[in-house]
Every structure is written in structure tokens, then in C-alpha cells.
N, C-alpha and C positions, 0 to 999 in steps of 0.2 A: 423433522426434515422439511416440512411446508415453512417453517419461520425460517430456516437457512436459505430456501426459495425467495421466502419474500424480500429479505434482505440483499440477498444476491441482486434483485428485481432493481430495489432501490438503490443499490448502487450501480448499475447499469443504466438506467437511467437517468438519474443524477448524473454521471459521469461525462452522458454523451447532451444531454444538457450545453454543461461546462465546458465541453468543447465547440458548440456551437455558439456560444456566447462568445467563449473568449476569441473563435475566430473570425465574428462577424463585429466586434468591437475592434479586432485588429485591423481587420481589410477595410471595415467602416472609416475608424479614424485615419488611417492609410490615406483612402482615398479624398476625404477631406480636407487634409490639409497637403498634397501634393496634385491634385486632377483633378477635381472638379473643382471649376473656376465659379466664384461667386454663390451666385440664388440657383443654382443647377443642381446645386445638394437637396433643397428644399424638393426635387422630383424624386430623388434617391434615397425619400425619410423610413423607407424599409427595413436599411440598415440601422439596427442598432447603435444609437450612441448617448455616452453619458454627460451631458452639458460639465466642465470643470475635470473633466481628469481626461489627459493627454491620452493617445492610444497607447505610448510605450509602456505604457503601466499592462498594458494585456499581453506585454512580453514579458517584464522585469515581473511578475505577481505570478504567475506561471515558471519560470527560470525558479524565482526561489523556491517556490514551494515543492519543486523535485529537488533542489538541492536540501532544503530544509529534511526533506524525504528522504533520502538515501544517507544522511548525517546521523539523522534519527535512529533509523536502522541498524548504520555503524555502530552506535551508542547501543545498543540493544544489543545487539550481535558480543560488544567488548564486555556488557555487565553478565551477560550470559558466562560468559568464557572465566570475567572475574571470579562469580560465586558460587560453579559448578564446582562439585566436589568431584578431583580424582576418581576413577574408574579404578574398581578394583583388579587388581593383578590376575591375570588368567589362571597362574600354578595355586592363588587362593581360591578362585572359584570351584576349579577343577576337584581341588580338596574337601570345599562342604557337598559337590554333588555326589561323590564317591563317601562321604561318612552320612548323606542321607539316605544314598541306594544302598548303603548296609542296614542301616535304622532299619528301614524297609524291610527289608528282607529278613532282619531276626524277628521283627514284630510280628512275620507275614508266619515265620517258623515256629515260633510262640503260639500265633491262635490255631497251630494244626496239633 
């Protein structure tokens, strides 16, 4: 149960990580290339940002990767459904639990 913990841990933190990055790369290059005019950025170097990749890349890298996410899924969900075998019929269940509570009961009548 402690390594389910820890796991849980690291993807909780990881996650919110992730969101912190990719929202201070977003409002980062945002503001960069729309409001702040000129060497005014060089006061606002707080913000995170990646010299060579646009900010729309911390919409469009995020966008896919739930789309690639919930595709995935999809895909899982349809090979599940492909290679599960048929549910047995309830009138054949019904019939081995009724020849096993007889089993039962003659074995039960045999060891008296």
C-alpha cells in the first residue's frame, strides 16, 4: 500500500509541476510577444521561457496529448470488448450451481 502512496505522490506532483510550467510558458510567451514592449521583458525574466519554441506549442503539446489520451483509451476500451470472451448464459450458470449444491449435499450425506 506505501508504494501505491508513493506513486500516487509522484504523479501528483509531477502533474501539478506540468501545469505550472505549461501555464507560465503560455502567459510567459503570451505576454512577450503581445505587451511587453521591447527590454521591459528583460524585468519580467521570472517567467519562464524557452529561447526557439513559440508559446503556441504549450497549447498545441497539451491539446494533443489529451487528445492522444482519450484515442488511447478508446483503443483500449475497443481491444477489450474485441477479445473478451462472451459471458456465459445465466440458465448455464444457474445449472452448474444447482449440480454443484447437489455434489454437495450427496458428499455431505455419504460422509454421515
Amino acid at each position: 500500500m506505501a508504494k501505491d502512496k508513493t506513486i500516487g505522490a509522484i504523479i501528483l506532483v509531477g502533474a501539478a509541476a506540468l501545469l505550472v510550467f505549461y501555464t507560465f510558458w503560455l502567459i510567459g510567451g503570451f505576454i512577450q510577444d503581445n505587451i511587453v514592449p521591447g527590454n521591459i521583458w528583460d524585468k519580467l525574466s521570472w517567467f519562464p521561457h524557452i529561447p526557439g519554441l513559440p508559446w503556441e506549442l504549450a497549447v498545441i503539446i497539451p491539446l494533443w496529448l489529451v487528445a492522444a489520451l482519450v484515442l488511447a483509451i478508446a483503443i483500449w476500451i475497443g481491444w477489450s470488448m474485441l477479445t473478451t470472451p462472451p459471458p456465459v448464459p445465466l440458465e448455464e450458470l444457474e445449472e452448474q450451481l444447482e449440480a454443484e449444491e447437489a455434489e454437495a449435499a450427496a458428499a455431505e450425506g455419504d460422509s454421515e
